[in-house]
NUTI-832747 format. One record per residue (C-alpha): residue number from 1; x, y, z. Coordinates in Angstrom, 3 decimals, decimal comma. Layout:
% NUTI-832747
+-----+----------+----------+----------+
: pos :        x :        y :        z :
+-----+----------+----------+----------+
: NUM :        X :        Y :        Z :
...
+-----+----------+----------+----------+
END
This chain:
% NUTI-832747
+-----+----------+----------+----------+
: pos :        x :        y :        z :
+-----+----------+----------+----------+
:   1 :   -6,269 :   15,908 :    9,259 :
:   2 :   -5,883 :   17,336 :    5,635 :
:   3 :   -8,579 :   15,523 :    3,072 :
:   4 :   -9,170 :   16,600 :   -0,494 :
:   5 :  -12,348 :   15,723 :   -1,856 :
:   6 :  -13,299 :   14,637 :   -5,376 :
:   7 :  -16,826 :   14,128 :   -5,179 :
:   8 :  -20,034 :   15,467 :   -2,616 :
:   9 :  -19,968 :   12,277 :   -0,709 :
:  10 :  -16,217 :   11,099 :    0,824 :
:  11 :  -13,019 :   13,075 :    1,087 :
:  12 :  -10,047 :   10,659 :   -1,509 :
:  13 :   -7,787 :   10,324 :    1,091 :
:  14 :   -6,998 :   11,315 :    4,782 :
:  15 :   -3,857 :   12,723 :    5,125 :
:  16 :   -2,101 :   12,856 :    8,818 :
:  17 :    0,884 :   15,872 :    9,117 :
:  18 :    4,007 :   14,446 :   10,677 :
:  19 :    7,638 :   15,746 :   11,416 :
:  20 :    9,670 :   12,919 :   11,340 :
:  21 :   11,430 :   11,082 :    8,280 :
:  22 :    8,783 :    8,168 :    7,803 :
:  23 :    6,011 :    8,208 :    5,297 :
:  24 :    3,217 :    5,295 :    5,371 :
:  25 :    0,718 :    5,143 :    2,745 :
:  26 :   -2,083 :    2,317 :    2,545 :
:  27 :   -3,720 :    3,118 :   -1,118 :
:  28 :   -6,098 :   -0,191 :   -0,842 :
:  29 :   -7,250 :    0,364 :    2,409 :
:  30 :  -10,225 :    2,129 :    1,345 :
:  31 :  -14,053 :    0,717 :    1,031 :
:  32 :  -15,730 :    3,490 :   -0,472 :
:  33 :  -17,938 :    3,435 :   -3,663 :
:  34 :  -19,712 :    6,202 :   -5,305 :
:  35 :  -23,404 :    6,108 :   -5,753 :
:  36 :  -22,795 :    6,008 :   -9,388 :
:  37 :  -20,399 :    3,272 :   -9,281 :
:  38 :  -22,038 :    0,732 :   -7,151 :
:  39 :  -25,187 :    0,898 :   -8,897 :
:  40 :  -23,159 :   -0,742 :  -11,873 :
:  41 :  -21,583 :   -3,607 :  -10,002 :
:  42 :  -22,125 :   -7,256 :   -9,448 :
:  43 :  -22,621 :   -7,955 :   -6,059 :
:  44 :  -18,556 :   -9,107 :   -6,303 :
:  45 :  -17,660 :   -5,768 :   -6,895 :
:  46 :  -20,139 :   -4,136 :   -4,388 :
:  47 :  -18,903 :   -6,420 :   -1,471 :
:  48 :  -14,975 :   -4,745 :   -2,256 :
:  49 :  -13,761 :   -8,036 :   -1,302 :
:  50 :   -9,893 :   -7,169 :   -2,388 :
:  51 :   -9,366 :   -4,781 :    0,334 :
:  52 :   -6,657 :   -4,376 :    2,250 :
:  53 :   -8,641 :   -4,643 :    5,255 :
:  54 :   -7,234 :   -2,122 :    8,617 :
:  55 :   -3,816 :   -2,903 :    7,027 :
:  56 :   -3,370 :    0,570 :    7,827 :
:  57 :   -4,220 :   -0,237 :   11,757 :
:  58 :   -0,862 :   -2,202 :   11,830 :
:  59 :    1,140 :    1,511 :   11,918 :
:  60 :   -0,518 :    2,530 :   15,037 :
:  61 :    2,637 :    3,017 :   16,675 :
:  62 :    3,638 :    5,212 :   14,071 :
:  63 :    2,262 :    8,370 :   15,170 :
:  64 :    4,507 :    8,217 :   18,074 :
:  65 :    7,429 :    8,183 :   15,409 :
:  66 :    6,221 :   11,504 :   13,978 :
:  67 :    5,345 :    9,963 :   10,713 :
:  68 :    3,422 :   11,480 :    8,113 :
:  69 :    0,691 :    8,996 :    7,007 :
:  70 :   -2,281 :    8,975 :    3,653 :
:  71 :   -4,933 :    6,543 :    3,822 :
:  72 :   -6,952 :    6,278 :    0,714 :
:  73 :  -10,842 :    6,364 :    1,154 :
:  74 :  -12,291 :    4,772 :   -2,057 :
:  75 :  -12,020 :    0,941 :   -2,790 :
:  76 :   -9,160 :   -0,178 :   -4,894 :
:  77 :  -12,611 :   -1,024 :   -7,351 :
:  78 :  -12,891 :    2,367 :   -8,080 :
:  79 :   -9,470 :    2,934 :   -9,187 :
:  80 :   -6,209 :    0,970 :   -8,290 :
:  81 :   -3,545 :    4,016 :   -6,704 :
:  82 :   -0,917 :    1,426 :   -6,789 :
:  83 :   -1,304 :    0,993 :  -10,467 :
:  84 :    0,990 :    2,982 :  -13,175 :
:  85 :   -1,027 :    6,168 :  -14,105 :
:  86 :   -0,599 :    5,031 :  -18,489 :
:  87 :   -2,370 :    1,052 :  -17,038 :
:  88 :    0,979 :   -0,400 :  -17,815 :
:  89 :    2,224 :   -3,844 :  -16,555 :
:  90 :    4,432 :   -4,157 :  -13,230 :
:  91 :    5,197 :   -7,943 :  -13,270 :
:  92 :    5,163 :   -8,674 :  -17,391 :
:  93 :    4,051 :  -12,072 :  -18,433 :
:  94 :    1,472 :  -12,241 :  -15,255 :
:  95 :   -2,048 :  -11,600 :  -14,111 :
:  96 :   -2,849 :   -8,032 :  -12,659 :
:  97 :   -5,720 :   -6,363 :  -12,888 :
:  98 :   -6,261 :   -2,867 :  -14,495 :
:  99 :   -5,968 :    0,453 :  -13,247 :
: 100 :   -9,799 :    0,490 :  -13,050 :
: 101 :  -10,084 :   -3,215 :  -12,297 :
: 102 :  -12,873 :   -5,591 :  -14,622 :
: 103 :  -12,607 :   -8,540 :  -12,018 :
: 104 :  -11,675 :   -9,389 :   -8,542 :
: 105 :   -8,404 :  -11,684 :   -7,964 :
: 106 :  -10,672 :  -14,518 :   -8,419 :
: 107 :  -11,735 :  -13,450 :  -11,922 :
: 108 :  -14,972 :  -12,571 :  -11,152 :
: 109 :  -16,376 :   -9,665 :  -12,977 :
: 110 :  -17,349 :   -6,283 :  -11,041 :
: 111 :  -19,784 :   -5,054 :  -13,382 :
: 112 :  -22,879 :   -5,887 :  -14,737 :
: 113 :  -22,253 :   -7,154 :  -18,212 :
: 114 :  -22,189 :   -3,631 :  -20,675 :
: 115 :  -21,873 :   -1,051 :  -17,618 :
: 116 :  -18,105 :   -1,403 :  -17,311 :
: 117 :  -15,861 :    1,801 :  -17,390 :
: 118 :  -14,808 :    2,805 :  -20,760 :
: 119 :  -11,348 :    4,495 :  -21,712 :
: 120 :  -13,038 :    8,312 :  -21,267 :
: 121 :  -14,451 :    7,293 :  -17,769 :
: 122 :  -10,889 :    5,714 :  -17,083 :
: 123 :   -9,300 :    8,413 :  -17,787 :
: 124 :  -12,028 :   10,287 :  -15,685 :
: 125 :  -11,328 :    8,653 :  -12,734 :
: 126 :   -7,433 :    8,789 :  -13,214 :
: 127 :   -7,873 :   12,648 :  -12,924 :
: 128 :  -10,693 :   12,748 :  -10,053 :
: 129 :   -8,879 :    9,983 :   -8,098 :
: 130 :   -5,448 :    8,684 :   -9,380 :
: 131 :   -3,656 :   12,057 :   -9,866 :
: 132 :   -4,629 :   13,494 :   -6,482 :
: 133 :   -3,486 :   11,000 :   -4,359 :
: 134 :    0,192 :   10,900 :   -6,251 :
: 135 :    0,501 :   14,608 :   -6,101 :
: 136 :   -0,052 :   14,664 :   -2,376 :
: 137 :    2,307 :   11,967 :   -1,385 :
: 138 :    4,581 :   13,651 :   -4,415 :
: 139 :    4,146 :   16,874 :   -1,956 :
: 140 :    4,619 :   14,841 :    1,460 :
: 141 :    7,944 :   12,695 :    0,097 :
: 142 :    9,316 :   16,392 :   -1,023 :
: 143 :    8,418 :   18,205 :    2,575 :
: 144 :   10,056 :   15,525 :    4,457 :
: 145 :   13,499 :   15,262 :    2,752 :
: 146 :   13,608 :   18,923 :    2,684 :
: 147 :   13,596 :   18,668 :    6,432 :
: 148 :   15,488 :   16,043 :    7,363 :
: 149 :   17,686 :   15,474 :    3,968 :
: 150 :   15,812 :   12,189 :    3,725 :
: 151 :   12,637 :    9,798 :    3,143 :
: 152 :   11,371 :    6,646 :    3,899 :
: 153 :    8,151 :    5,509 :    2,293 :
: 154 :    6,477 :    2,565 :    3,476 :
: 155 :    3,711 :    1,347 :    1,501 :
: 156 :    1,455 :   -1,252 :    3,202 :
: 157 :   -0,683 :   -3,746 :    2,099 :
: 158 :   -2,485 :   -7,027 :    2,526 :
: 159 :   -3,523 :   -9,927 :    0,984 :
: 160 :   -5,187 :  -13,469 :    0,996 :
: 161 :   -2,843 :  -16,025 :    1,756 :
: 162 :   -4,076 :  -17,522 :   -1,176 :
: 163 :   -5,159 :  -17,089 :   -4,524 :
: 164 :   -4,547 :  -19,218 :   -7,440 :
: 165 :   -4,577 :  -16,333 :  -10,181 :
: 166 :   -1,336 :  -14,492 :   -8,410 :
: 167 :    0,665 :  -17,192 :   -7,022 :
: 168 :    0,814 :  -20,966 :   -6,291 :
: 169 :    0,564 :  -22,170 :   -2,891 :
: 170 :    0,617 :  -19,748 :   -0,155 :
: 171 :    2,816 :  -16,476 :    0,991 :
: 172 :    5,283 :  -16,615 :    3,446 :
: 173 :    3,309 :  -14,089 :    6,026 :
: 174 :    5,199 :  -10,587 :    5,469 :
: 175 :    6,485 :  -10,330 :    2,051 :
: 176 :    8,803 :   -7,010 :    1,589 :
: 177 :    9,649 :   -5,371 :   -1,866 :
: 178 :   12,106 :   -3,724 :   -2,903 :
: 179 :   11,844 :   -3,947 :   -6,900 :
: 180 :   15,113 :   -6,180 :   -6,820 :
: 181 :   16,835 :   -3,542 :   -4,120 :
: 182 :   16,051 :   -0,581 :   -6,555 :
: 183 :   14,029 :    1,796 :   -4,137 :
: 184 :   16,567 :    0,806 :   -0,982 :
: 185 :   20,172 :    1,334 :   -0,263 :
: 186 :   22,324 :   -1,567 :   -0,068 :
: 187 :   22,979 :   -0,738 :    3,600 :
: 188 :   19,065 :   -0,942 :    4,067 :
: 189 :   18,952 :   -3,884 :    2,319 :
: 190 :   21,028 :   -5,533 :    5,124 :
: 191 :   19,319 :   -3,830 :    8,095 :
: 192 :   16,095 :   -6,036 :    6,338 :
: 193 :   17,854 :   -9,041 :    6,160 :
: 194 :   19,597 :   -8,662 :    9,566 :
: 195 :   15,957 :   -8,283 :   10,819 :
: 196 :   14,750 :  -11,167 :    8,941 :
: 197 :   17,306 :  -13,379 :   11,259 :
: 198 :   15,654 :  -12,198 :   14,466 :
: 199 :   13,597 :  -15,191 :   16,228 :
: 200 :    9,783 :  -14,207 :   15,147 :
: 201 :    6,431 :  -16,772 :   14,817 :
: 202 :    6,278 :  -14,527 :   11,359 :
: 203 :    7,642 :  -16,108 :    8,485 :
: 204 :    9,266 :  -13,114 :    5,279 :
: 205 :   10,169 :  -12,876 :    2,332 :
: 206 :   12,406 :   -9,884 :    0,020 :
: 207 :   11,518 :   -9,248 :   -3,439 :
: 208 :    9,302 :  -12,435 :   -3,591 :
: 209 :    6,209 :  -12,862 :   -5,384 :
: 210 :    6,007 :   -9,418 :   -4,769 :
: 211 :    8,442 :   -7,065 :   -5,480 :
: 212 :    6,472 :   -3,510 :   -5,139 :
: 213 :    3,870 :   -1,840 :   -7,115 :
: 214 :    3,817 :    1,610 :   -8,639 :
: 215 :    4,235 :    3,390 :   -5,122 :
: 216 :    7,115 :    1,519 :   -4,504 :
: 217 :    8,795 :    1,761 :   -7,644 :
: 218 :    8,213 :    5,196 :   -8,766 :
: 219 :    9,313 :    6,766 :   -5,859 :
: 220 :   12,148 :    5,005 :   -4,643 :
: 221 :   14,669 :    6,721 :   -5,541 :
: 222 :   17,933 :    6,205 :   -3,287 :
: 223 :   19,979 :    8,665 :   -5,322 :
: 224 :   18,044 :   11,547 :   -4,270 :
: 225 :   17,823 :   10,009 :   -0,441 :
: 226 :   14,081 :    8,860 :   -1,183 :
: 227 :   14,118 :    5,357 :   -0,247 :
: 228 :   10,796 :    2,942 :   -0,477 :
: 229 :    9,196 :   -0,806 :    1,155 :
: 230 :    6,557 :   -2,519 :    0,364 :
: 231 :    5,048 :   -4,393 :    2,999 :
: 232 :    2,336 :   -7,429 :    1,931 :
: 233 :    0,762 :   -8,555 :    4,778 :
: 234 :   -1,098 :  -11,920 :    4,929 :
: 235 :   -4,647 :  -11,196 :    6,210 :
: 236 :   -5,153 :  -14,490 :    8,127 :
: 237 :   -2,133 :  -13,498 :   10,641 :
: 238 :   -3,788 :  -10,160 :   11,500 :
: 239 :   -7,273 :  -10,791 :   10,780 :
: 240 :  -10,141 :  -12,995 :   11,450 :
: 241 :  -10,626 :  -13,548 :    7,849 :
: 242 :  -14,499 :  -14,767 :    8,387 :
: 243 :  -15,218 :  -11,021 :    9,333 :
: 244 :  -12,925 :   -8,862 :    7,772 :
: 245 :  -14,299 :   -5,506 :    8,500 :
: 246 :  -13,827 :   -5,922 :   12,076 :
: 247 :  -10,738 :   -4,955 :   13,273 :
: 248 :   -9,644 :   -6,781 :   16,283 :
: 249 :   -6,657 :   -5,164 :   18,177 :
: 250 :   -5,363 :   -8,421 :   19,824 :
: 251 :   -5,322 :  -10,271 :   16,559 :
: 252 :   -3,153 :   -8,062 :   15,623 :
: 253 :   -0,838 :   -6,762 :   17,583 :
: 254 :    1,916 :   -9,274 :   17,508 :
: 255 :    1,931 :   -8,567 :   13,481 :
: 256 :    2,274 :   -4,755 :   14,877 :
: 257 :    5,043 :   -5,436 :   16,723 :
: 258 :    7,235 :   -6,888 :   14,082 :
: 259 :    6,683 :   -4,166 :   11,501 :
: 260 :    7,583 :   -1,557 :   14,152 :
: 261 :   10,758 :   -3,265 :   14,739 :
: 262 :   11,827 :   -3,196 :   11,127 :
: 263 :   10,273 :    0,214 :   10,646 :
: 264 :   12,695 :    1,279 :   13,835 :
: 265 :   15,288 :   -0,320 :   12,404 :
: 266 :   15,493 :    1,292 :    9,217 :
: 267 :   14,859 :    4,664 :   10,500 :
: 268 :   17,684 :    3,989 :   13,829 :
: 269 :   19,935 :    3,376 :   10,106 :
: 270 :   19,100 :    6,312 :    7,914 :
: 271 :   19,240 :    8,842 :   11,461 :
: 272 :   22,528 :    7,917 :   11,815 :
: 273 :   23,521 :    8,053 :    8,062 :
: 274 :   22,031 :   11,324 :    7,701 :
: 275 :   22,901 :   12,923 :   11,318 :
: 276 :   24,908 :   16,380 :   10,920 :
: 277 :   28,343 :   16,438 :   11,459 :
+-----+----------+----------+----------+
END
């Protein structure tokens, strides 16, 4: 496992070699806070409540696809990686919170009133945090379509099913993005809504509420063969919300299931499209 490590105490991100076309990256499923960090925050922002709790546990069966996966380490409090580098806005007109985030989903702040990150220590973190994490999937993306002639990034999350500041009501349980079929081919695009059709208890949604973040939409790039999903995940069908941080592997294996039948399908696709000869 390659890690690169921006401070004394935790490694950024774990980074898993594979040989095969796929790509997962979970960039909120990390719970780390420096020393220096936590001291600062509410007890909201020390709890990292926004987390996108074992999301990444959901890609088990990836390794057996040869897939080439990055977990980030440090929680989404400390810097948001699915966040545009310059802060900027992904869904204009709408609540998101920053690339170094003041408040949880719920608006409540994460720091103790006057400790809160200025611009310098922003752009601090950016560079100790931010940059590394986008030049190494930059790196893995680049690797893999040299080998095969093609990529498939899948970014996962998860969320509440819930929360009033983001969206009314509640998600349909797997909500896919796509940025308006920008980071996918159109042929893709079908394969997703072919799978859609298949019986499951799991309700989805394309391009929804949510469409893809910054991972998605900066590096899905179909004309260069680099293609890109984002997968939201609805906690309460994988999780026992009540106790997050325990990850229980019968919870969530029918959730498993489902993504590695659209993840299959895909790649079954793009091995075809891309086979020599």
């Amino acid at each position: 496992m390659d890690e690169t490590t921006a401070s004394a105490d935790m490694a950024i991100f774990e980074h898993q070699p594979g040989d095969g076309p796929l790509v997962i990256a979970a960039p909120h499923v990390g719970t780390h806070l420096p020393e220096d960090i936590a001291v600062r925050m509410t007890p909201t922002g020390q709890s990292v409540g926004e987390t996108d709790f074992h999301v990444h546990r959901l890609y088990d069966f990836a390794r057996d696809l040869g897939a080439s996966t990055l977990w980030a380490t440090h929680s989404r409090y400390v810097i948001d990686l699915n966040r545009p580098p310059d802060g900027g806005a992904l869904y204009p007109g709408k609540f998101e919170t920053a690339l170094c985030p003041l408040t949880d989903f719920d608006l409540q702040p994460l720091y103790i009133a006057g400790l809160e990150p200025d611009a310098a220590e922003v752009e601090h973190r950016r560079l100790q945090y931010h940059a590394p994490y986008h030049q190494r999937l930059t790196e893995i993306l680049a690797a893999t379509r040299v080998r095969h002639g093609y990529a498939l990034l899948i970014d996962a999350h998860s969320i509440r099913s819930a929360i009033p500041s983001l969206f009314s009501g509640s998600l349909p349980d797997i909500n896919l993005g796509s940025n308006d079929g920008q980071t996918l081919s159109p042929e893709l695009l079908g394969m997703i809504r072919d799978w859609q059709e298949t019986p499951s208890p799991f309700s989805s949604v394309l391009d929804g509420r949510f469409k893809g973040g910054y991972t998605t939409r900066h590096y899905g790039r179909p004309v260069i063969n680099q293609f890109s999903l984002q997968t939201e995940i609805v906690q309460d069908r994988y999780l026992d919300t009540a106790d997050p941080r325990t990850f229980h592997p019968e919870l969530a294996m029918a959730m498993s299931m489902r993504l590695k039948s659209l993840v299959e399908a895909l790649l079954s696709h793009l091995e075809r499209s891309y086979r020599p000869g």
